[in-house]
N, C-alpha and C positions, 0 to 999 in steps of 0.2 A: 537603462534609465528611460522611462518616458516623458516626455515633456508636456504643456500644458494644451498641447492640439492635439494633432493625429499621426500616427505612425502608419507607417504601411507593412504589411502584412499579410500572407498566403490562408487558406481556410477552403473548404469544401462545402459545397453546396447540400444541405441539411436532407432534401428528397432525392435528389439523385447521384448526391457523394462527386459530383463535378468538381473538379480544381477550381476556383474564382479567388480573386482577388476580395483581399478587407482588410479596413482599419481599426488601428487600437484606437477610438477614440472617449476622449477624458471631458466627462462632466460633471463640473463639481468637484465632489471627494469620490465618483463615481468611473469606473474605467469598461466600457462596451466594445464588443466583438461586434463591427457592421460589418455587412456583408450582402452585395445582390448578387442572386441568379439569373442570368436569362432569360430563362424561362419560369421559373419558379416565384421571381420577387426576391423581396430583402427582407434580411433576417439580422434581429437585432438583440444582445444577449448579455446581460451584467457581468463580467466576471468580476471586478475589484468593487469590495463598497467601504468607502471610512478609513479610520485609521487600523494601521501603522498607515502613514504615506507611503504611496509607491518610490517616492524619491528615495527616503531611505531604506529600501526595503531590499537589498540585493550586496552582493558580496561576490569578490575578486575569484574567477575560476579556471583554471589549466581548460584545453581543449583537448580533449583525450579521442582521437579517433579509431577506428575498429584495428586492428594488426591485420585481421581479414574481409575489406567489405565483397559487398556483394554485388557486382555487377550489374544484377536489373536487366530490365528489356529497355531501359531507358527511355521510360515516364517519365521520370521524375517523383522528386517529393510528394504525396506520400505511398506512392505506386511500386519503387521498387524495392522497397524495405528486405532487410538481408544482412546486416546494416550495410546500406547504403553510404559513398563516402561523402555525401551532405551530413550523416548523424557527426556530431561534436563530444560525443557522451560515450563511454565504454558500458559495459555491463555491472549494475552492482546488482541488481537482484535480477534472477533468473528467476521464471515461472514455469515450471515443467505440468500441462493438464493430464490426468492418468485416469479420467473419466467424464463423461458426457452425462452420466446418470448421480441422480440426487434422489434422498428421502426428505428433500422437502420442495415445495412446490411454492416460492415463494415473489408474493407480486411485485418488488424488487431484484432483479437478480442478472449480473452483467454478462453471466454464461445461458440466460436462458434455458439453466439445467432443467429436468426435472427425468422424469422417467422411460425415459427411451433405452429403447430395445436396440439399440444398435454395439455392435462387438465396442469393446475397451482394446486401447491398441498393446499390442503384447508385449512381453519384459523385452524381446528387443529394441522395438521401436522406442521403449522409454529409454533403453540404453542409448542407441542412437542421439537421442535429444540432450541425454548427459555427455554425451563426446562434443558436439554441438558445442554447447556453452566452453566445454573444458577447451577446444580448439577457439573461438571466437575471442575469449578473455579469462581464461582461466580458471584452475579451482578454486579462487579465491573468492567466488561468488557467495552469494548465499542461495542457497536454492530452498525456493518454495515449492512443494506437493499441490496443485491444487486440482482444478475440475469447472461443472460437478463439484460432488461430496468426494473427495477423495478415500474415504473409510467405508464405501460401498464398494470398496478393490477388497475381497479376500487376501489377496497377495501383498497387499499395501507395505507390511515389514518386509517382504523382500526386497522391492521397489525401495526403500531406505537404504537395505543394507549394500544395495549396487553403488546406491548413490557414492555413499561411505570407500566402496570399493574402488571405485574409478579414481576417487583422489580430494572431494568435497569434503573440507573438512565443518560445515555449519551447514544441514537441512533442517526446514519447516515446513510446517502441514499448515495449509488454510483449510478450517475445519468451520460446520455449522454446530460442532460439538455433540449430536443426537446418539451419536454408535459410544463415543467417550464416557457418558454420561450413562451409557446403558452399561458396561463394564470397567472395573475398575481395574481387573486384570490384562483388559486390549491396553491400557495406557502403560502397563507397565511392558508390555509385548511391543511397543512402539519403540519405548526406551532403549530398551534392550539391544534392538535392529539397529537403533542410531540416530533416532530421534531427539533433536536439542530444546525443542520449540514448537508453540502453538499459537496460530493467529485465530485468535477465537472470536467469530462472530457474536456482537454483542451487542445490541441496539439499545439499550436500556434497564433499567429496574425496576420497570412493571408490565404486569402482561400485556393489556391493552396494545404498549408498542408494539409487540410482536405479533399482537395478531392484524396489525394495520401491516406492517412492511412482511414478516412472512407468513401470516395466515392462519397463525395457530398459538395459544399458549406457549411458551420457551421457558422461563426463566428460569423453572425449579431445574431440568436437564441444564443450562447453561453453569446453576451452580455444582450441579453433582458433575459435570466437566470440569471445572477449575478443580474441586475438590479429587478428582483423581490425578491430574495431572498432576498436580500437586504431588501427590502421594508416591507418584512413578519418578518424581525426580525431572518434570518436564516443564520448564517455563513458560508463560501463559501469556500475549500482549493479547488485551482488548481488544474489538474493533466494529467500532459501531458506525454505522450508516445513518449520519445525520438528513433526515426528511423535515422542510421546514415544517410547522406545525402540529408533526407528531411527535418528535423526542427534543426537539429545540429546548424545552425547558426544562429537558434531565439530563443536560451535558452534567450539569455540577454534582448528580446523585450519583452519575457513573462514574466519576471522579472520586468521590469520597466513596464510592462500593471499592472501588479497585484499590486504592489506599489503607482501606482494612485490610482489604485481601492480601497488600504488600506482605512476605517477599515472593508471595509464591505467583501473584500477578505481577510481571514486571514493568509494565506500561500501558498506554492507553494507546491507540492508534485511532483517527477519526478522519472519515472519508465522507464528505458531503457527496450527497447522493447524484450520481450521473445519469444521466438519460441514454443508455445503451443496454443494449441485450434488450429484458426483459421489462416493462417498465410502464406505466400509465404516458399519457400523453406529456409532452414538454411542456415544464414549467412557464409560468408567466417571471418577469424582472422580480416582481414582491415576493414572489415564491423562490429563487434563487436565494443559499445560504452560503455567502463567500468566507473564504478565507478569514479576513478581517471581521466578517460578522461571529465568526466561529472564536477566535481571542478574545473577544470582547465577550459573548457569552462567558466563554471560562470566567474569566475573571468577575464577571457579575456573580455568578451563580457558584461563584467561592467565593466571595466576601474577600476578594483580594488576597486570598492564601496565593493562588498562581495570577500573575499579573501578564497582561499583556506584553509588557516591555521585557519579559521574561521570556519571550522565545524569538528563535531564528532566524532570516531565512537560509533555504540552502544552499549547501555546499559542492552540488552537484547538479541537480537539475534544474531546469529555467525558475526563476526567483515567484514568480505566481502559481507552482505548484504545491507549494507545501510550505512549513513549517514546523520545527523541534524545539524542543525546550529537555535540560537532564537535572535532575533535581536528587536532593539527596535528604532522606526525611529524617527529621532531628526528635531525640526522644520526648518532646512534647508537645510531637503535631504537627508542627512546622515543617516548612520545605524551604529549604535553602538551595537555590535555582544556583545551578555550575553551568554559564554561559560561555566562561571564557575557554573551556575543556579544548585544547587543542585539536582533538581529534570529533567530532562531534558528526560527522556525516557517512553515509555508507561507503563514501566511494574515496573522501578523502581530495586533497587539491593537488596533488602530486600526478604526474603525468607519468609516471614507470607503473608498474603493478607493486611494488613495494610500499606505496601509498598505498594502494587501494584495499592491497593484504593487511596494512594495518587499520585499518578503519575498518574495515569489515570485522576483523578480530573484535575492535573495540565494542562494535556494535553486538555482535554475537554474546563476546559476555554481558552484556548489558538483558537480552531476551531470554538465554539461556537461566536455565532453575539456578537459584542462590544456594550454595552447599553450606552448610552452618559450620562457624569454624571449629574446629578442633578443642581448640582452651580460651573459654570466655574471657576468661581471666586477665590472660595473658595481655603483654603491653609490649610485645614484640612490635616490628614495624610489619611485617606478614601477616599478622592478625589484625590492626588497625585500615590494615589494604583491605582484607577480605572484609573484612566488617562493613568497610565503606561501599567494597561493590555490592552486597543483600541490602544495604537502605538507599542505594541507586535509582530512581524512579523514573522512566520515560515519557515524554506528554508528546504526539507530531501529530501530524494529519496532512491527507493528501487531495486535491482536488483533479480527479480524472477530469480529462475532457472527453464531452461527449460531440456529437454533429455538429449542435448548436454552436458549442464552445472552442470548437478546435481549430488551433492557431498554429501552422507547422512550425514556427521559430521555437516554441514550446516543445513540438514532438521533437524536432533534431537536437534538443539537450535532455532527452527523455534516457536513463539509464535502469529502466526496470522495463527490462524483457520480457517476451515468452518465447521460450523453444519451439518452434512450428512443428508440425508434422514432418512440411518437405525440408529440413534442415536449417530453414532461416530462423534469423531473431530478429523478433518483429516488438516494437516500443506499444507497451500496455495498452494504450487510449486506442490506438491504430489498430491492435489483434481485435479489440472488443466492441469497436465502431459499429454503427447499426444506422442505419436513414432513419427516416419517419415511418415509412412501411416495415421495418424488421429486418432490410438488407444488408446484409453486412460486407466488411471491406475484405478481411481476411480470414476472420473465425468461421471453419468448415467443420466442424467436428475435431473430435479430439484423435 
């Protein structure tokens, strides 16, 4: 909870990634990340704007820390990452990178992919990175394939069916969807390997967006991706990169897109755009799209079909990175919003892994392709189950921090990983951190 002054608070200095101290401080209905350097000045950064209030905006959570942390050279937060036993948070999502290289060159982009000539690390080392996770927190992860374009690996089905092999029972690919869309038989090659899932980048439902965030025409490839995965038996979450000014006013389109597309789209996933990797220079406070501003869209731009008061926050990580909402869509359009679902978060509140295995389950068939029941007909209580999970629908969205924004009380409840190269697991915001010049903290290649 924050109160109506200033909290105090850890953060890194935006040009030279230095430790300094800052406060949370609350103006208005308004919540700022201040912060001086040194040498640099003060730097000052909206993260909460409007309602939900911050007061009410958080919820009761186990402190789960690593079974294995990592010793460090003893920096400190957020220098020796590993997990380090400052992190509070276990693993729920792992991110394993299997490439450096991308077919799109696009002027958002947190990996600063694009076309480099430098080797892809070998099926070992990806193994490695699978023992990593399985040793740190187990296989009950979900593990994400990412990059880079991870469909630029030939070998890509292999790399799944290791995954599979090792003991991961739920892998997904974050895809820009372009190699999907060019074969409908790679999707079902994917399947096949052991693929459950696709985080499919997806910025909007006109071209224009995508030629402002990645540089080129998308849409017709984005639908002939859905449209195979589909076809392969492969679950599809959205995931658009909200930019304020160029798709802000087509949250509500990609919403009712992906709702036609129900069951073979299972959700929306929405990530206001970060200032790290690859990226125009840092936004001004009026160009920042918080959390709050992002609910609030939804619900304008549905005519109140998904309402604000209808989503989360979470159940795992710090209460200002995200929000979910699980809805279940009724034969005339309607969405009837399931708040009170027991299980409703990746990681679960439960301090054992038998939490976390169950909410990862939960979540998994939630993403995973909806199989159509057996006998329509039927009035069994196993056909009224299945039925119910194919008009299941997911709405979340996640606010990375970037230099500007990053608050370490946030990274140490941070539970989506990446597998490093040199065996640590390092919290998302922190692998993909970048100064003002393009310095990064810990992403060295893949």
């Amino acid at each position: 909870m924050i109160d109506n002054g200033t909290q105090a608070t850890t953060s890194l200095c935006p040009d030279c990634l230095t430790r300094i101290p800052a406060i949370k401080l609350r103006q208005g209905d308004c919540l700022f990340l201040v912060k001086t350097c040194p040498e640099h000045g003060e730097f000052k950064t909206l993260v909460w704007r409007g309602e939900p209030a911050l007061e009410s905006w958080s919820r009761p959570k186990a402190v789960i820390r690593a079974a294995t942390p990592h010793s460090g050279e003893q920096r400190g937060c957020p220098f020796d990452c590993g997990i380090c036993p400052e992190h509070r948070q276990q693993s729920c999502t792992v991110l394993i990178d299997v490439t450096n290289r991308c077919n799109l060159f696009c002027p958002f982009c947190f990996a600063a992919s694009g076309k480099q000539t430098g080797p892809d690390p070998c099926l070992e080392s990806i193994a490695d990175r699978f023992r990593t996770a399985l040793k740190k927190s187990g296989p009950h992860n979900i593990i994400q394939l990412s990059g880079g374009e991870p469909t630029m690996r030939e070998d890509l089905p292999d790399i799944i069916a290791l995954g599979r092999e090792l003991g991961f029972p739920f892998i997904q690919l974050n895809s820009n969807g372009v190699r999907l869309a060019a074969s409908r038989e790679y999707a079902v090659e994917l399947k096949r390997a052991g693929l459950f899932s696709v985080f499919l980048q997806f910025d909007g439902t006109e071209d224009q967006i995508y030629q402002s965030i990645r540089g080129r025409a998308l849409l017709a490839e984005k639908m002939r991706a859905i449209e195979h995965c589909a076809t392969a038996g492969l679950g599809v979450v959205l995931v658009p990169t909200i930019v304020k000014g160029v798709n802000t006013d087509n949250i509500g389109a990609i919403l009712q897109l992906a709702l036609e597309l129900a069951p073979a789209v299972r959700g929306v996933h929405f990530q206001p755009v970060a200032y790290f990797g690859r990226h125009p220079a840092p936004s001004a406070t009026k160009d920042r799209f918080t959390l709050p501003d992002l609910m609030r869209a939804i619900e304008l731009q549905t005519s109140g079909l998904i309402r604000a008061d209808h989503f989360r926050p979470p159940g795992c990580e710090h209460p200002l990175c995200s929000f979910h909402g699980n809805f279940l869509r009724q034969p005339d359009g309607e969405l009837k919003p399931l708040s009170k679902q027991a299980v409703d978060c990746c990681c679960g509140n439960e301090p054992e892994n038998r939490g976390t295995g169950r909410a990862v389950s939960y979540v998994a068939a939630q993403w995973a392709a909806a199989e159509p029941v057996s006998s329509p007909a039927s009035d069994s209580l196993d056909t009224f189950l299945e039925n119910h999970r194919i008009n299941t629908f997911a709405i979340s969205a996640m606010a990375f921090q970037d230099a500007w924004s990053l608050d370490l009380e946030r990274v140490q409840e941070c539970c989506i990983h990446v597998a490093a190269p040199d065996g640590r697991m390092i919290p998302f915001c922190l692998y993909n951190l970048t100064a003002s010049n393009g310095a990064g903290l810990y992403r060295r290649g893949c």
